[in-house]
C-alpha positions as CSV (number, residue, x, y, z in Angstrom):
1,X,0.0,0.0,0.0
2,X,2.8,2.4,1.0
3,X,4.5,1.8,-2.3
4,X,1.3,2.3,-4.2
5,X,0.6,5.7,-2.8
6,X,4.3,6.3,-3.2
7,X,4.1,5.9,-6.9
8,X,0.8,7.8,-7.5
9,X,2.3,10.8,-5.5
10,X,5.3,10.9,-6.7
11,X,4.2,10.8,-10.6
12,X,1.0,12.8,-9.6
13,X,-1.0,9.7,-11.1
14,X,-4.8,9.8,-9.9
15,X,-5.9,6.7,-8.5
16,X,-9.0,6.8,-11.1
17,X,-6.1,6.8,-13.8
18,X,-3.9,4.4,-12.5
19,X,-7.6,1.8,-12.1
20,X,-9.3,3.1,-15.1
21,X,-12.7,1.7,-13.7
22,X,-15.0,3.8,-15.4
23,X,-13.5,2.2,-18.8
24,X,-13.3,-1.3,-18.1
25,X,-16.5,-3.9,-19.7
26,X,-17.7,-6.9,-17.5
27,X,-16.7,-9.2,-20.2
28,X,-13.0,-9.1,-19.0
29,X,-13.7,-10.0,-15.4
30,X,-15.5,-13.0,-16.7
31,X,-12.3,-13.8,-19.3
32,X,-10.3,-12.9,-16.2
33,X,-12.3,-15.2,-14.1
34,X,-12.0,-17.9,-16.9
35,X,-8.2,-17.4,-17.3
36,X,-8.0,-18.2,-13.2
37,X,-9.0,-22.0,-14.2
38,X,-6.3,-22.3,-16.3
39,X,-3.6,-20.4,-14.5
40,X,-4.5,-22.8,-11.5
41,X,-3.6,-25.8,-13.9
42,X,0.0,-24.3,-13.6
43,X,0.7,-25.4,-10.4
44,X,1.7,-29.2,-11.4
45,X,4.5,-26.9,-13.0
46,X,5.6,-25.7,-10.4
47,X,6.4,-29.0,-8.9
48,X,8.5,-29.9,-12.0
49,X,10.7,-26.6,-11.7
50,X,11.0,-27.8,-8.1
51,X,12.3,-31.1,-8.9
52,X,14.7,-29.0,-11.2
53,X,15.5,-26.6,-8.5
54,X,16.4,-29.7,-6.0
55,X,18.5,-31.7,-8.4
56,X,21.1,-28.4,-8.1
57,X,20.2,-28.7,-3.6
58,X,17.9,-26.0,-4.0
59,X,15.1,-26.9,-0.8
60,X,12.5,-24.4,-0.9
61,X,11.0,-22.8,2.6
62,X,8.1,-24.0,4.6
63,X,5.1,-21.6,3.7
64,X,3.1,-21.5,6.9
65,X,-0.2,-19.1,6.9
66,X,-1.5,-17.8,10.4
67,X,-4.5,-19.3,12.0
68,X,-7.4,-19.9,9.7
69,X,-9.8,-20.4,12.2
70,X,-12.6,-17.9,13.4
71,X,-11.5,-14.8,12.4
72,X,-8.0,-15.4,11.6
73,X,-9.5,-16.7,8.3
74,X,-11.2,-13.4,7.9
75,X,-7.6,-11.7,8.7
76,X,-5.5,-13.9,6.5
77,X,-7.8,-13.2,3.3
78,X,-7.8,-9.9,4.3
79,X,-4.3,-9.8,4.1
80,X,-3.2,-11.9,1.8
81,X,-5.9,-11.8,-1.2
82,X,-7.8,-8.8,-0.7
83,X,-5.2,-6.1,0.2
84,X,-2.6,-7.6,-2.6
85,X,-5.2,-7.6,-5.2
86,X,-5.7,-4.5,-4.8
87,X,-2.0,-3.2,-4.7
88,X,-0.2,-4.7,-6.6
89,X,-2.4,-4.6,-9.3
90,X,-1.9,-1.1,-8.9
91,X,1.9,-1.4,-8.8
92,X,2.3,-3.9,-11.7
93,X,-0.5,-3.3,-14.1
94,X,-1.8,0.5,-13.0
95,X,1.4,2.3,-12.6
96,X,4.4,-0.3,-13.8
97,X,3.0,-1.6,-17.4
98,X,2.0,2.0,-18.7
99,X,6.2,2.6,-19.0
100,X,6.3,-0.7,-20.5
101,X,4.3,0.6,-24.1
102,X,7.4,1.2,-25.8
103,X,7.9,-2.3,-25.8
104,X,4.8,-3.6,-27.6
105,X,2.2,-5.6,-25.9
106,X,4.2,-8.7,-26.0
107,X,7.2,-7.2,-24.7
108,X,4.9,-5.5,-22.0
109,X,3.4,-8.1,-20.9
110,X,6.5,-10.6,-21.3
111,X,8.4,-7.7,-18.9
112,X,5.7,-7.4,-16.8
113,X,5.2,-11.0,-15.7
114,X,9.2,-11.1,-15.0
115,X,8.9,-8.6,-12.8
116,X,5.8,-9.7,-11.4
117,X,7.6,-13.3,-10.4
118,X,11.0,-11.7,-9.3
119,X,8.8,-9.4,-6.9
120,X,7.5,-12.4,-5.2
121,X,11.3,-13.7,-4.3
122,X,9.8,-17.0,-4.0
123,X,12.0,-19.6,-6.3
124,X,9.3,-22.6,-6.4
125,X,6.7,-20.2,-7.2
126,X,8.7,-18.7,-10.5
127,X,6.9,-19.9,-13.4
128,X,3.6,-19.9,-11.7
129,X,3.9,-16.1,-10.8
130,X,5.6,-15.1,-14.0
131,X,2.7,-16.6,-16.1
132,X,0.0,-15.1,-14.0
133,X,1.7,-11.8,-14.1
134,X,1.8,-12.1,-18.0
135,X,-1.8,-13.1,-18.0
136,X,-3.0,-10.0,-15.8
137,X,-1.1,-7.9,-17.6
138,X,-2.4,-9.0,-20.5
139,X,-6.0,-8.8,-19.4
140,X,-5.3,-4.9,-18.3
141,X,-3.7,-4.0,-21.8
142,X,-7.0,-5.4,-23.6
143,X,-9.6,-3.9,-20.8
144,X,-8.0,-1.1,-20.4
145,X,-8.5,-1.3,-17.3
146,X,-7.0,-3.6,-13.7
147,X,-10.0,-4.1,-12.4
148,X,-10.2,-7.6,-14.3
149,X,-7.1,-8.1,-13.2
150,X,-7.8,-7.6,-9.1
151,X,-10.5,-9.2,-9.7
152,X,-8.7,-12.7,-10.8
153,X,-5.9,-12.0,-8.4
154,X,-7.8,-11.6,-5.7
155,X,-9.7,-15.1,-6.3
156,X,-6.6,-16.7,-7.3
157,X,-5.1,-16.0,-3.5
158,X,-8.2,-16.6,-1.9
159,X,-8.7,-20.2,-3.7
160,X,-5.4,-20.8,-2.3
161,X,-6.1,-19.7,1.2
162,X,-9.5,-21.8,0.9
163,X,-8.5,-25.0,-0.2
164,X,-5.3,-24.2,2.5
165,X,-8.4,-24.4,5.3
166,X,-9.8,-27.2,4.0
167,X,-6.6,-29.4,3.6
168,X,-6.4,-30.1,0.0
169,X,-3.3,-30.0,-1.2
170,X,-3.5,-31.5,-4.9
171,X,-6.5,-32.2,-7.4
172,X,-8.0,-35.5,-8.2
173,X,-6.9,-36.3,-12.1
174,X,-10.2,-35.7,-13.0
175,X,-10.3,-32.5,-12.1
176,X,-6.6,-31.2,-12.8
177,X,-7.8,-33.0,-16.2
178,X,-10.7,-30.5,-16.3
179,X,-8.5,-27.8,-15.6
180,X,-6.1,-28.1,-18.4
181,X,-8.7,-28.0,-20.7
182,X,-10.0,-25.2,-19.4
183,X,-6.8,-23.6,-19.5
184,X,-6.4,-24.3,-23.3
185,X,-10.0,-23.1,-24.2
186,X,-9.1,-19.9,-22.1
């Protein structure tokens, strides 16, 4: 949050500006939406790169969330999908991707999701990040707009904070099935 109002104040961006929400159509949050199912698909990827990672010692560190119970659920999504959604969307693709135009929209959003994964420092999360940073930013370059874009952020980390309370860990073949081929169609 501090680094988003940094930003806008220093470059004297409006917030409205930096969101764009009176341009954006509801057709991108449902392609956005969509395009969740398939980025979710990735994360049998990131178990490969972690396999790859290990064969050179690489262990990655224990992620451990706070209490989900009672209201430490409430806190934790507040936290870590609401709040992030919401900032970093208006880091990456409110603020960031605008001095990424010279580059073309595939350098753009190629840049952006690079950036994206290096800013979450986490190794066995690389690819996944870096293709859900390309996707967002993709999302904002056609909508015009982030909201799309906080929009599938914020249900991608509350999925993950969901299925964390409920103790699943991997999808049935079935589903990670149905997944991929929702990922393709997206």
């Amino acid at each position: 949050a501090a680094v988003a109002w940094w930003l806008l104040s220093w470059t004297k961006t409006p917030v409205r500006q930096a969101v764009k929400a009176q341009e954006c159509s509801g057709r991108y949050c449902l392609i956005a939406r969509l395009m969740q199912f398939g980025l979710l698909a990735l994360s049998e990827l990131n178990g490969l790169f972690l396999e790859f990672l290990g064969a050179f010692g690489y262990v990655g560190p224990e992620i451990r969330l706070p209490s989900l119970d009672g209201f430490g659920f409430v806190g934790v999504l507040l936290v870590v999908a609401v709040l992030p959604a919401i900032f970093e969307e208006i880091i990456f693709r409110g603020f960031l991707l605008k001095g990424m135009k010279p580059f073309g929209t595939l350098g753009a959003v190629l840049f952006s999701g690079g950036l994206f994964a290096l800013y979450h420092q986490n190794p066995a999360q690389t690819i996944y990040q870096f293709c859900c940073g390309a996707a967002f930013a993709f999302v904002a370059i056609k909508a015009g707009s982030i909201l799309p874009t906080v929009f599938s952020h914020f249900l991608n980390n509350a999925y993950i904070i969901v299925m964390t309370k409920l103790g699943v860990t991997a999808f049935p073949t079935p589903v990670y099935i149905t997944l991929l081929i929702l990922e393709i169609l997206s």
